[in-house]
C-alpha positions as CSV (number, residue, x, y, z in Angstrom):
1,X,6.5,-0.4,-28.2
2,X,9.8,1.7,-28.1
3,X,12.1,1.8,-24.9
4,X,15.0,3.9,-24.2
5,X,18.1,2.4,-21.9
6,X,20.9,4.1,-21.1
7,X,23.8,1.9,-19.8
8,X,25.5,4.0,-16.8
9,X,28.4,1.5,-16.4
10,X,29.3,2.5,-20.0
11,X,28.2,6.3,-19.6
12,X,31.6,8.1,-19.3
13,X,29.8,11.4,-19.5
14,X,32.9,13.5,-17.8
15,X,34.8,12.3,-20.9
16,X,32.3,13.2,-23.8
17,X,30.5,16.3,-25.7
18,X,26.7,15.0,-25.0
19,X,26.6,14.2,-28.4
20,X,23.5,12.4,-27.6
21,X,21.9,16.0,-26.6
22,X,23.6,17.8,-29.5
23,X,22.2,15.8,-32.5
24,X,19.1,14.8,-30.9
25,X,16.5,16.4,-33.8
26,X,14.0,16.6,-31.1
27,X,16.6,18.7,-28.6
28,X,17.3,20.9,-31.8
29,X,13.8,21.9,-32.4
30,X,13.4,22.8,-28.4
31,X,11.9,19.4,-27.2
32,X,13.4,18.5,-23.9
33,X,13.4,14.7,-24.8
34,X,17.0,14.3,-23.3
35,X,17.7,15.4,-19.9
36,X,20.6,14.9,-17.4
37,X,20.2,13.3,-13.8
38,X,22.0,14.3,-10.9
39,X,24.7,11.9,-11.5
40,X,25.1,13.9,-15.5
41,X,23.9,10.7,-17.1
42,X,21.6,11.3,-19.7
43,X,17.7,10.8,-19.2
44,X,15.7,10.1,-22.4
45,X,11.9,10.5,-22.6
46,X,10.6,7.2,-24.3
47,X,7.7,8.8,-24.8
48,X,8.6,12.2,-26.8
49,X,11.2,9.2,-28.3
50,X,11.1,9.0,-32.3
51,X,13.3,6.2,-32.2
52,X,15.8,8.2,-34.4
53,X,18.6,5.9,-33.6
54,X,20.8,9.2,-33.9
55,X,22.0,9.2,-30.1
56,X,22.9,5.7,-30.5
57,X,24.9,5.9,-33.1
58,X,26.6,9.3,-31.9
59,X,27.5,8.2,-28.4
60,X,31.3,6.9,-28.6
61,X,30.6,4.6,-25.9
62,X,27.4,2.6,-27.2
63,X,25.9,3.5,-23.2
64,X,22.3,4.0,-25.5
65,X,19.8,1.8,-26.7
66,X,16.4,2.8,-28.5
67,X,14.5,-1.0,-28.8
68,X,11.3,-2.1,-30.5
69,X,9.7,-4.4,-28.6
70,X,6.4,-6.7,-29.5
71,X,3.4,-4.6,-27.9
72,X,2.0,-7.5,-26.5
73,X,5.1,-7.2,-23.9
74,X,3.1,-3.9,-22.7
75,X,1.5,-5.9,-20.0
76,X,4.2,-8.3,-19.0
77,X,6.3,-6.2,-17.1
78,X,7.7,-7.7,-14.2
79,X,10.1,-5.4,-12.9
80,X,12.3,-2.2,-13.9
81,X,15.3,-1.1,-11.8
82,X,14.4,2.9,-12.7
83,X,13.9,4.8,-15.8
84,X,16.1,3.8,-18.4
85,X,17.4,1.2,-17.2
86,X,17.0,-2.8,-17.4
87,X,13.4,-4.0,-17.2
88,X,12.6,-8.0,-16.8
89,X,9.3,-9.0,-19.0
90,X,7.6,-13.1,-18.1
91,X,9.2,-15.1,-15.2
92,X,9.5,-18.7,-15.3
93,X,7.7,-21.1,-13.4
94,X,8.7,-24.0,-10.9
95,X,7.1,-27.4,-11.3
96,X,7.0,-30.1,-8.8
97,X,8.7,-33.3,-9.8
98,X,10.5,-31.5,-12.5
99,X,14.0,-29.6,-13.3
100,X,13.4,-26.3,-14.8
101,X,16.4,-24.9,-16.6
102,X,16.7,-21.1,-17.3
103,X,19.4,-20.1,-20.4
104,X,20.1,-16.7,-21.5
105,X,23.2,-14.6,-21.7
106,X,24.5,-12.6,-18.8
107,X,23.2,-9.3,-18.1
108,X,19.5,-10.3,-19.1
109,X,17.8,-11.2,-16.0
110,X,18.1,-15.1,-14.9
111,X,19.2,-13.7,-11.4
112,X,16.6,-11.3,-10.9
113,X,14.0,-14.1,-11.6
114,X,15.4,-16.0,-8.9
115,X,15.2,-13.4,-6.8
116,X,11.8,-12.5,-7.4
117,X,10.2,-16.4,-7.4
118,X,12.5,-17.0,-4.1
119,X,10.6,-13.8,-2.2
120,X,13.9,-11.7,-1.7
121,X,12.7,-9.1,-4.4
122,X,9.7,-7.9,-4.9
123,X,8.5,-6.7,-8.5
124,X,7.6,-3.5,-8.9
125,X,5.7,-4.5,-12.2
126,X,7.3,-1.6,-13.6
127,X,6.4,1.4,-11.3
128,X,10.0,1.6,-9.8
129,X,8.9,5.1,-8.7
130,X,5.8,3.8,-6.9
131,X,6.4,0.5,-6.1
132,X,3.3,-2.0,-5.4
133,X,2.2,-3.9,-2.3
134,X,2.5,-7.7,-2.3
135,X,-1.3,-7.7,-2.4
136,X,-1.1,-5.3,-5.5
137,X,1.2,-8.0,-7.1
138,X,-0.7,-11.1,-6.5
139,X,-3.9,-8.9,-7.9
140,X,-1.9,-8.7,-11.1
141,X,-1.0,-11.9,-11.3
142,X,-4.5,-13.7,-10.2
143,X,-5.5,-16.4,-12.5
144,X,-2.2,-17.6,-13.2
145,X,-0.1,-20.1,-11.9
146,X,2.4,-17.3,-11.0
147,X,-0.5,-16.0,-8.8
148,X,-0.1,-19.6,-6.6
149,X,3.5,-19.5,-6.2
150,X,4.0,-16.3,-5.5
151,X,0.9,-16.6,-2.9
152,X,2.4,-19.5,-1.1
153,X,6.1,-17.8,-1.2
154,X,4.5,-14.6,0.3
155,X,2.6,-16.5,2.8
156,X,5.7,-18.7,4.0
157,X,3.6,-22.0,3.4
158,X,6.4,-22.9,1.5
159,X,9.7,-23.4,2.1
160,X,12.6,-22.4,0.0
161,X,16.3,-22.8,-0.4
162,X,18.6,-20.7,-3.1
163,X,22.4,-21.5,-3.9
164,X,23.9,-18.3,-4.8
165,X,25.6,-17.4,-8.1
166,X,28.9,-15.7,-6.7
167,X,30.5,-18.9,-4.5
168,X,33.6,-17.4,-4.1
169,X,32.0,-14.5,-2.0
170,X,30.9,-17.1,0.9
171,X,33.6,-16.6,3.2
172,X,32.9,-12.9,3.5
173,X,29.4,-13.4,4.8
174,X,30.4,-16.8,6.9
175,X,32.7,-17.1,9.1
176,X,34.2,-20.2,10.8
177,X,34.7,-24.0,9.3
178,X,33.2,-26.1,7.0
179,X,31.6,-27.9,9.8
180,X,30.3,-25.4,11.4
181,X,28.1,-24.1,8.6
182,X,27.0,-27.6,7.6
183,X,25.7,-28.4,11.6
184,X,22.8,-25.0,10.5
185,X,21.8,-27.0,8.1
186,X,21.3,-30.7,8.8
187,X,17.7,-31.7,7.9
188,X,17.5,-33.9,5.3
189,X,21.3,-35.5,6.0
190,X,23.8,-35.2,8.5
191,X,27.2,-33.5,8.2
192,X,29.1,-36.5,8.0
193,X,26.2,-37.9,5.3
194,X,27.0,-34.5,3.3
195,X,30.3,-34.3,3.6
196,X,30.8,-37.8,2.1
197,X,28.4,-37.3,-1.1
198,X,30.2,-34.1,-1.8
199,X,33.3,-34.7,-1.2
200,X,34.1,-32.6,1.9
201,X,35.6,-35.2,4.6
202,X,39.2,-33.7,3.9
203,X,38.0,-30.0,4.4
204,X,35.1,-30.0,7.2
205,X,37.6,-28.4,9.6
206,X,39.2,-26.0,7.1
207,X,38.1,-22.9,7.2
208,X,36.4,-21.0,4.3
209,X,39.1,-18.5,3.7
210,X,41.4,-21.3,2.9
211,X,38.9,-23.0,0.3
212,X,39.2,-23.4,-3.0
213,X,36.6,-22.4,-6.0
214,X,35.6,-26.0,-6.2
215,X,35.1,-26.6,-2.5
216,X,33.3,-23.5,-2.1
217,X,31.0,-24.7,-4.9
218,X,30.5,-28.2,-3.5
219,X,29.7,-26.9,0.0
220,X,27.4,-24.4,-1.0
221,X,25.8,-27.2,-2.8
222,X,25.6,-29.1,0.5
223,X,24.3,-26.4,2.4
224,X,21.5,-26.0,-0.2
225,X,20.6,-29.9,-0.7
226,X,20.9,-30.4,2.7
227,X,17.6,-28.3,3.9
228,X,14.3,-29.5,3.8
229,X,12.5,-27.1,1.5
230,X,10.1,-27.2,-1.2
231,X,11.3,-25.4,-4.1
232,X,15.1,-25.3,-4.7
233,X,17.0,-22.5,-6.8
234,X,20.7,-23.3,-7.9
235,X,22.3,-20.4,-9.6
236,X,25.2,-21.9,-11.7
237,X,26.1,-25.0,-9.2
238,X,28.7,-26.7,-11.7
239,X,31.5,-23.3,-11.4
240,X,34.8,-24.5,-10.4
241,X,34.0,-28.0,-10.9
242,X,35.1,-30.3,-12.9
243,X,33.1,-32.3,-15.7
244,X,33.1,-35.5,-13.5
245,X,32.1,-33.2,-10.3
246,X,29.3,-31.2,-12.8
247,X,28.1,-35.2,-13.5
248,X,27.9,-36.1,-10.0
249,X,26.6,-32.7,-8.8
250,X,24.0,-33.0,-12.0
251,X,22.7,-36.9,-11.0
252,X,22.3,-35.3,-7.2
253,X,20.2,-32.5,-8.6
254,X,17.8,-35.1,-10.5
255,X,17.5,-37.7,-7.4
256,X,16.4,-34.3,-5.5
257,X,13.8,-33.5,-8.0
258,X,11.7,-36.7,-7.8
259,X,9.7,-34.9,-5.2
260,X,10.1,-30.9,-5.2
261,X,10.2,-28.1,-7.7
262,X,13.7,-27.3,-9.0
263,X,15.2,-24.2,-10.7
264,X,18.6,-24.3,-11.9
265,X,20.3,-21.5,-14.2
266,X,23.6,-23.0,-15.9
267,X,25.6,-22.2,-18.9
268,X,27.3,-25.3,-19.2
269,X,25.0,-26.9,-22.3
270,X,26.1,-30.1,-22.0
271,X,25.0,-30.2,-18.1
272,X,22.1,-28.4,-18.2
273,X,21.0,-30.7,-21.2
274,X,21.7,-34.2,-19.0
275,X,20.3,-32.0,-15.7
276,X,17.0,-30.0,-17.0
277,X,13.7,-31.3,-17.8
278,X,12.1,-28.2,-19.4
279,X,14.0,-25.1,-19.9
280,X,13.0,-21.3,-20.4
281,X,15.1,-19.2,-22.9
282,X,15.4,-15.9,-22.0
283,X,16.4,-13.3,-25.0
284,X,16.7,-9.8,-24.7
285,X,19.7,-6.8,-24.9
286,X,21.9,-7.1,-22.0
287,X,21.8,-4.1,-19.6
288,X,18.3,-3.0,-21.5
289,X,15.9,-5.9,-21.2
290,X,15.1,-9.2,-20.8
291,X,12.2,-11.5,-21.8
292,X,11.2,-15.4,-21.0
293,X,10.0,-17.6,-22.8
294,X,7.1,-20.5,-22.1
295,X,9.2,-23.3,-21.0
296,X,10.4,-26.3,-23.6
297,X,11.6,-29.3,-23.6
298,X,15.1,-28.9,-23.1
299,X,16.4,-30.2,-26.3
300,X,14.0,-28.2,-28.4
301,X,15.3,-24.9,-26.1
302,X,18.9,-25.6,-26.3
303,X,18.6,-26.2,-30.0
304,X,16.4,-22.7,-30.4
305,X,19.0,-21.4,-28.4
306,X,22.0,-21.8,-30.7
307,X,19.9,-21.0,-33.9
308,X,19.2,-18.0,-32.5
309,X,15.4,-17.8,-33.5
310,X,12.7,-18.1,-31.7
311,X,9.8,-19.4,-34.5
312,X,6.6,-19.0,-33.0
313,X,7.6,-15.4,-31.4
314,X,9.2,-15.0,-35.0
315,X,12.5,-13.4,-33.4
316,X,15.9,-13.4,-34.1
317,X,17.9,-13.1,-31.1
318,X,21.9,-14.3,-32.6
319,X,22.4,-13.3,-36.1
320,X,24.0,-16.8,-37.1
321,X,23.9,-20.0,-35.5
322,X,26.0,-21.6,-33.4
323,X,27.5,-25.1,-35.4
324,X,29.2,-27.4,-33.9
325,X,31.1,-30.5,-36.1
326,X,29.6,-33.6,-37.0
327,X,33.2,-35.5,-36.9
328,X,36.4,-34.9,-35.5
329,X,38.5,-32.7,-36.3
330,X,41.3,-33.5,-38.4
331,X,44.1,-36.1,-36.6
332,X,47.0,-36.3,-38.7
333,X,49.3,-32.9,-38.8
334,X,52.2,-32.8,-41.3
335,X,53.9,-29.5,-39.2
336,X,56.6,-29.9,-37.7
337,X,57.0,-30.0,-33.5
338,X,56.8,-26.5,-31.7
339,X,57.2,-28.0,-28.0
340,X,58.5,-31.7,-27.6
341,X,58.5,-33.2,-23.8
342,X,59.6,-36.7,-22.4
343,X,59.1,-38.1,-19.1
344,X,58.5,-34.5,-17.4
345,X,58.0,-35.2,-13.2
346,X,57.4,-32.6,-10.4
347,X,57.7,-33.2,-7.0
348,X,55.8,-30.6,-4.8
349,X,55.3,-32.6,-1.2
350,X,52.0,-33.7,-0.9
351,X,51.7,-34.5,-4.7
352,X,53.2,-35.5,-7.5
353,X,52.8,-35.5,-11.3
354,X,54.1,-37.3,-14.6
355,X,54.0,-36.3,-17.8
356,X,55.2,-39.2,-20.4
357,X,56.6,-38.3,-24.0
358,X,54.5,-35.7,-26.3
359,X,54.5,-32.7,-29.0
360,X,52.5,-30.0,-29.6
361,X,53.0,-28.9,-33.2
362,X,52.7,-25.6,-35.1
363,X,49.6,-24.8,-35.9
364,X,47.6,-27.2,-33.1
365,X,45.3,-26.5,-30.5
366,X,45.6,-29.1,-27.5
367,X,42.2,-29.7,-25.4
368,X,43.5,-30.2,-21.6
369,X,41.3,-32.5,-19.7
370,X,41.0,-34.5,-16.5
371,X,39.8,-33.5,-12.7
372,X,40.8,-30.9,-10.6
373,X,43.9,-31.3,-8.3
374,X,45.6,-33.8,-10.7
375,X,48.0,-31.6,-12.4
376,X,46.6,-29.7,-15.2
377,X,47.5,-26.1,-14.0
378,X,50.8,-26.9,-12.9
379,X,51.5,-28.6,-16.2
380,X,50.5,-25.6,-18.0
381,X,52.6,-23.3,-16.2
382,X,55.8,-25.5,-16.8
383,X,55.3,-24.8,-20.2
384,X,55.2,-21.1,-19.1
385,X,58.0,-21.1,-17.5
386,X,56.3,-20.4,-13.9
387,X,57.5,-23.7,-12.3
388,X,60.3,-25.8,-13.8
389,X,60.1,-29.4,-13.6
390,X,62.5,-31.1,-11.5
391,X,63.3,-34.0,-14.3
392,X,62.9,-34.1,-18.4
393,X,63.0,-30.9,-20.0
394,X,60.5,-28.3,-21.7
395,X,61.3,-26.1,-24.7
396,X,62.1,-22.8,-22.8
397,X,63.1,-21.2,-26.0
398,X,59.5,-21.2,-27.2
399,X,58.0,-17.9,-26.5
400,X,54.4,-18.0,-24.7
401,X,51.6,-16.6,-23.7
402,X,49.8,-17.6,-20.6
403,X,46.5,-16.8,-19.3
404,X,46.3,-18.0,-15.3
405,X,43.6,-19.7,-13.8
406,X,42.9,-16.9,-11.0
407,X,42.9,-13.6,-12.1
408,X,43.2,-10.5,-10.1
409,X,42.2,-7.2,-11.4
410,X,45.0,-5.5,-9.5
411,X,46.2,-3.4,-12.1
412,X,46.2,0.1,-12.1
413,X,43.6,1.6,-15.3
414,X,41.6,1.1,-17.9
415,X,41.1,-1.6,-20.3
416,X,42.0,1.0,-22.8
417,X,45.0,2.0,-20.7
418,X,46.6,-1.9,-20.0
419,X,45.8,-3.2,-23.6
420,X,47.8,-0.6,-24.9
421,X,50.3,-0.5,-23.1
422,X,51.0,-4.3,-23.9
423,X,50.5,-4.5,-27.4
424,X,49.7,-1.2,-29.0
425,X,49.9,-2.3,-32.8
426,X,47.9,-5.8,-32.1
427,X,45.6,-4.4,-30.6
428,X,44.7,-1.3,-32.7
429,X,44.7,-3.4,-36.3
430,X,42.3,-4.1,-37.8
431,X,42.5,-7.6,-37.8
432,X,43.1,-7.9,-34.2
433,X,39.8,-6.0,-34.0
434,X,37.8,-8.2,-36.1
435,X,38.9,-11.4,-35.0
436,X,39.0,-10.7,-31.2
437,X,37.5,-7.2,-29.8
438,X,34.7,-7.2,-31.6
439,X,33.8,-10.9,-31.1
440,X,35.0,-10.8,-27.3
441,X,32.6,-7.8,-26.4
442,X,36.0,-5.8,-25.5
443,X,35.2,-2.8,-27.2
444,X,32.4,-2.0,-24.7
445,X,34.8,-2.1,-22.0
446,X,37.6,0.0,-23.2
447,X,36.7,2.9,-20.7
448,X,35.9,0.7,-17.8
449,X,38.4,0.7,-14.8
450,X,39.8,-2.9,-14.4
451,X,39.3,-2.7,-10.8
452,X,35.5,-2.5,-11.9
453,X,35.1,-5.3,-14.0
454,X,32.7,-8.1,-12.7
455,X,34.6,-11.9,-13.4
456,X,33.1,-12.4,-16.8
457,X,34.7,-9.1,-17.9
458,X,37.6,-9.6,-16.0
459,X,38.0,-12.8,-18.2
460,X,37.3,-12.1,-21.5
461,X,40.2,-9.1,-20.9
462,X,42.3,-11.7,-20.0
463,X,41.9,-13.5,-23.1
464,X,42.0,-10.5,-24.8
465,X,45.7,-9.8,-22.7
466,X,46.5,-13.5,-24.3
467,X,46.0,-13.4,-27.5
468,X,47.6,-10.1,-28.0
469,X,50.8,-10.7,-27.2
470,X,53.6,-12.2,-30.2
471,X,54.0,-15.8,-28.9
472,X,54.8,-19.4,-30.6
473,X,52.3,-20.5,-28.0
474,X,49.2,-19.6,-26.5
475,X,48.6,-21.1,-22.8
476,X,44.8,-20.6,-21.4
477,X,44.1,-22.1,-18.0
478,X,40.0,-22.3,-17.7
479,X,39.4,-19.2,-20.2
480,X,35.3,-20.2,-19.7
481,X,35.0,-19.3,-16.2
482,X,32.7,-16.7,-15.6
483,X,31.4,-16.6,-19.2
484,X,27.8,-17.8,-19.8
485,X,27.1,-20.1,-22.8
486,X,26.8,-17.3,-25.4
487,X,30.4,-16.3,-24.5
488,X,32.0,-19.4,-24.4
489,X,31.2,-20.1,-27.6
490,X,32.2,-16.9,-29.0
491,X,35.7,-17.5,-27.2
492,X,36.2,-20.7,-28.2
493,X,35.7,-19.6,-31.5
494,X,37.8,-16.8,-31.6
495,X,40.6,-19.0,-30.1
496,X,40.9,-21.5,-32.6
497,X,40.6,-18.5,-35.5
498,X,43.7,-17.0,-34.4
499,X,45.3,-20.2,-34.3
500,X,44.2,-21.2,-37.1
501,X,44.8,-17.9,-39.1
502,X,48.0,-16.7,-37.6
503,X,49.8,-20.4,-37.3
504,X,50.6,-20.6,-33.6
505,X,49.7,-23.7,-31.4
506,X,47.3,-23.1,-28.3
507,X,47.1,-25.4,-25.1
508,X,43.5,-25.1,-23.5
509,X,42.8,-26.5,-20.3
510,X,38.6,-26.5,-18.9
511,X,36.0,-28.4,-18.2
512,X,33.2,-27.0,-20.4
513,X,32.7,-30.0,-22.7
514,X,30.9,-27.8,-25.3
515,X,34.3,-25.2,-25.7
516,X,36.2,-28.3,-25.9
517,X,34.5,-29.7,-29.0
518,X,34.7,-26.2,-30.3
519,X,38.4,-25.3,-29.8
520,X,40.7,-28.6,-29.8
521,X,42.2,-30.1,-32.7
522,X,43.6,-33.0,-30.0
523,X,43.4,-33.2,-26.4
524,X,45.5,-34.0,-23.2
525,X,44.5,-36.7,-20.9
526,X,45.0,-36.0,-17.1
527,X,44.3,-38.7,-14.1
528,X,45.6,-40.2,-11.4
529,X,44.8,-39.3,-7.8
530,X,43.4,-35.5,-7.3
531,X,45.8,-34.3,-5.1
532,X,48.1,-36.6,-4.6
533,X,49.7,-37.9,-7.8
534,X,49.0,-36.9,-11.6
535,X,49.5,-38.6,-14.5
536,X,49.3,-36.7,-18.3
537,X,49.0,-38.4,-21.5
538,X,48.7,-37.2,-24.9
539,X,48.1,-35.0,-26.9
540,X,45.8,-37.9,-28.5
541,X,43.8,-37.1,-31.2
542,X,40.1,-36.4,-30.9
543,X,38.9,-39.8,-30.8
544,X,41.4,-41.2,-29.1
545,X,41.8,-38.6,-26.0
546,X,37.8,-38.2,-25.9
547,X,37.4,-41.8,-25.3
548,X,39.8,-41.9,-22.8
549,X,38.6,-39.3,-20.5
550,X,34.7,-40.2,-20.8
551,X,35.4,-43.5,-20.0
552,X,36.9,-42.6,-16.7
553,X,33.5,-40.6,-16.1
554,X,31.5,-43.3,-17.2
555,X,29.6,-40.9,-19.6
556,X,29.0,-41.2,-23.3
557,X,28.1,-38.7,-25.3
558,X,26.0,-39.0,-28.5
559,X,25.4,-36.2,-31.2
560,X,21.9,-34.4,-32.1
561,X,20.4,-34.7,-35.3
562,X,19.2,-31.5,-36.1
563,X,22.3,-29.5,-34.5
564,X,25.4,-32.2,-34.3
565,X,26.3,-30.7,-30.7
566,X,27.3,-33.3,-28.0
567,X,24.5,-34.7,-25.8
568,X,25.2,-37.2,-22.3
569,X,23.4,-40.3,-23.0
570,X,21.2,-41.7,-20.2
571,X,23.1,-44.0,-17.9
572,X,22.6,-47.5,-19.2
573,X,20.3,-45.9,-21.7
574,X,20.1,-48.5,-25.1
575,X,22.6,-45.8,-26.9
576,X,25.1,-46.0,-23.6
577,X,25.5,-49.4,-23.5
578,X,26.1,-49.9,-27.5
579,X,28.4,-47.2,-27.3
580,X,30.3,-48.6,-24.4
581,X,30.7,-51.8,-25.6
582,X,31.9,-50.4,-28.6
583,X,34.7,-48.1,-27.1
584,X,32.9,-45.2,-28.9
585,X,32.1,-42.7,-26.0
586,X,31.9,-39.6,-28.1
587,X,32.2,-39.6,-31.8
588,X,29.4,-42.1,-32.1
């Protein structure tokens, strides 16, 4: 089975020569298999399609893709947005008393299953030009267990509650305080009951304009948990957190569970690995297609996941695995210091932060950890030369390159148009391409407007931005925001290659435990009280810095034998309380 998608955010047909119509063999022998809608994007017949390949290749953009899919997907369609364009094949399926996890790369369909199990889309099985009746649907799905849920979803014998992907988009569609939204909502607690288990006592009369990422995130969380439904859908709950609010947010998730049917999507492995019971793994081309896969259990499907095969559907989704070490990374430098500090304070009111004696040397990339509100950011932008500390001093000399935490796509023009104008040279070499374009995904969004660009784009041009200006240092505040797990790694990667291959030192601060592991050669220890007073030690090496932070989570962490990625041990599990009492909380 052949299908044919054309990609109209990367279609800049005003700024091409239709190549795609011009070489088509088919168009050159008279056969209309390429025509043009009426917004000029191209329309390709996939069934007068030879699967050539030559418009693909021709098309400066890379807006086609011709794809040979397993026939026996023919009659597993479950939804296509028109011709041409992305088409969703297998749904997952909820299951009472259990967590079902969904992982997949962005742009492949996790949303649009939600959607479609929650009721608020139907599936047009493929006939977006005729689409069925929800008595057509349930026809094509009798038999299955699909056929039940869907039946009782339809039917409104069950209840359902979804937590949105896009937090940050909450206060345009509510208006008013925290507490106001909260008092809709109170079934299965009360607002002062929610407001202390997520952390809300300090904000219930703040309004939602004035909320931050994290407490957006934790009250959409409350509003969720808080009804009294049957089947719950959380669509990335842990973004904006930190790792011991993903922990706590994670262990609420699983006490809910004991009961109903739980869905969650989430790209943070480590979470959804301590969160999910089963998990689906959904492959596909992003844009173009996406398929699911029968759910596993979630150690098998995370592993699958980061080989990149999938052995009894004998595909190859990743063309190389992703590895993680199965020690730490080296702990003793011999370069000299780039950036000493000693004793750094800032006094900003309401908080407070200390930063005792450290060095970052040449060459190093420095992990920044602890939770939010205690320090981290502002840290980072000292170093920047943003704030400056009001006692101890920071090498100012050093010349940096910062990446914020919030970033606005305020500028005026392309991708193209802002990466060249900052580094022209860096950014057309070669190597520049190789090591970070190419691996980043940027390439595809060289045409794109920046005011266009959803967050994930918006933040892998940032990194991008970063990396290519000439610095001694490379600052990134929480570069895997946005990104889903496929990204992360790939940015994580390509951040500790350019340090590693050019010699400059890198200071990363997130909460992703996974791009941790992946970039840090030590880390930064933040704690104290969030937003009140912040203490920051380090860098430590691995071992050392690792320890410390987990053990202020309580969480140990223990490493898979087939893969050596990190895995969060089951509170006082046999493994969590050796590895306790042993002062060991990660590199077991």
């Amino acid at each position: 089975m052949r299908i044919a998608a054309v990609l109209h955010d990367r279609c800049q047909n005003r700024k091409c020569n239709k190549e795609c119509v011009k070489f088509c063999p088919l168009m050159r022998t008279g056969v209309e298999c390429i025509a043009f809608n009426e917004k000029g994007k191209p329309v390709i017949s996939e069934v007068l399609c030879q699967g050539c390949g030559i418009c693909v290749n021709k098309c400066q953009f890379e807006a086609i893709k011709i794809i040979g899919l397993a026939d026996e997907l023919k009659g597993e369609m479950v939804h296509q947005y028109g011709e041409n364009l992305f088409r969703l094949y297998r749904l997952p399926i909820p299951k009472k008393g259990l967590i079902t996890g969904i992982l997949g790369p962005n742009g492949i369909g996790k949303t649009t299953a939600i959607k479609i199990l929650s009721g608020t889309e139907l599936p047009n099985l493929g006939r977006f030009d005729d689409p069925p009746s929800k008595e057509e649907v349930l026809e094509h799905f009798a038999g299955t267990e699909l056929h039940d849920h869907l039946k009782n979803v339809y039917s409104g014998n069950i209840k359902i509650a979804l937590k949105p992907q896009y937090v940050d988009k909450l206060p345009q569609s509510v208006k008013g305080v925290v507490r106001d939204l909260l008092s809709r909502v109170q079934e299965r607690m009360t607002v002062d009951e929610a407001a202390e288990l997520f952390e809300l006592k300090e904000v219930l009369d703040r309004e939602l304009t004035k909320l931050s990422g994290g407490e957006l995130q934790r009250l959409a969380m409350a509003a969720t948990i808080m009804r009294d439904a049957d089947i719950y859908f959380f669509d990335e709950p842990t973004s904006y957190l930190d790792i011991y609010q993903r922990v706590k947010m994670a262990r609420i998730v699983k006490d809910l569970s004991v009961d109903k049917q739980v869905i969650v999507i989430e790209h943070d492995l480590a979470i959804l690995d301590y969160l999910a019971d089963n998990v689906s793994v959904v492959y596909g081309s992003e844009g173009a297609y996406g398929v699911f896969t029968l759910a596993r259990q979630v150690r098998t499907a995370i592993n699958v996941y980061l080989d990149g095969y999938l052995p009894e559907e004998n595909i190859r989704f990743r063309d190389r695995p992703i590895e993680f070490e199965s020690s730490p990374p080296r702990s003793e430098w011999n370069t000299p210091d780039l950036v000493e500090f000693d004793s750094v304070e800032k006094d900003m009111g309401e908080f407070k932060l200390n930063i005792g004696k450290g060095a970052v040397k040449i060459g190093e990339s420095v992990g920044i950890v602890g939770p939010n509100a205690t320090g981290k950011t502002t840290f980072v932008k000292m170093l920047a030369g943003v704030i400056k500390p009001d006692k101890g001093a920071l090498d100012t000399a050093v010349k940096v390159s910062y990446k914020p935490q919030y970033i606005s796509a305020d500028a005026e023009g392309t991708v193209r148009d802002i990466l060249y104008a900052k580094a022209y040279d860096t950014v057309n070499s070669g190597f520049f391409e190789g090591e970070v374009l190419d691996p980043l995904g940027i390439k595809h969004l060289m045409e794109k407007d920046i005011k266009t660009l959803s967050g994930g784009e918006l933040q892998r041009v940032a990194i991008t931005m970063c990396l290519a200006a000439e610095a001694d240092m490379y600052l990134f505040d929480e570069p895997s925001a946005y990104l889903d797990s496929n990204q992360r790694m790939n940015a994580a990667k390509t951040i500790r290659r350019m340090m590693e291959k050019t010699g400059r030192s890198g200071m990363i601060v997130d909460h992703d435990i996974y791009f941790l592991d992946m970039v840090s050669d030590s880390m930064m220890v933040f704690g104290g009280e969030p937003g009140h007073h912040g203490i920051g030690e380090g860098p430590l090496d691995m071992r050392d810095g690792m320890n410390k932070f987990l053990s202020a989570v309580d969480i140990t962490f223990r490493r898979d034998a087939d893969t050596n990625r990190p895995r969060i041990n089951k509170p006082d599990s046999r493994l969590d309380r050796e590895q306790k009492s042993k002062g060991e909380y990660y590199y077991a």
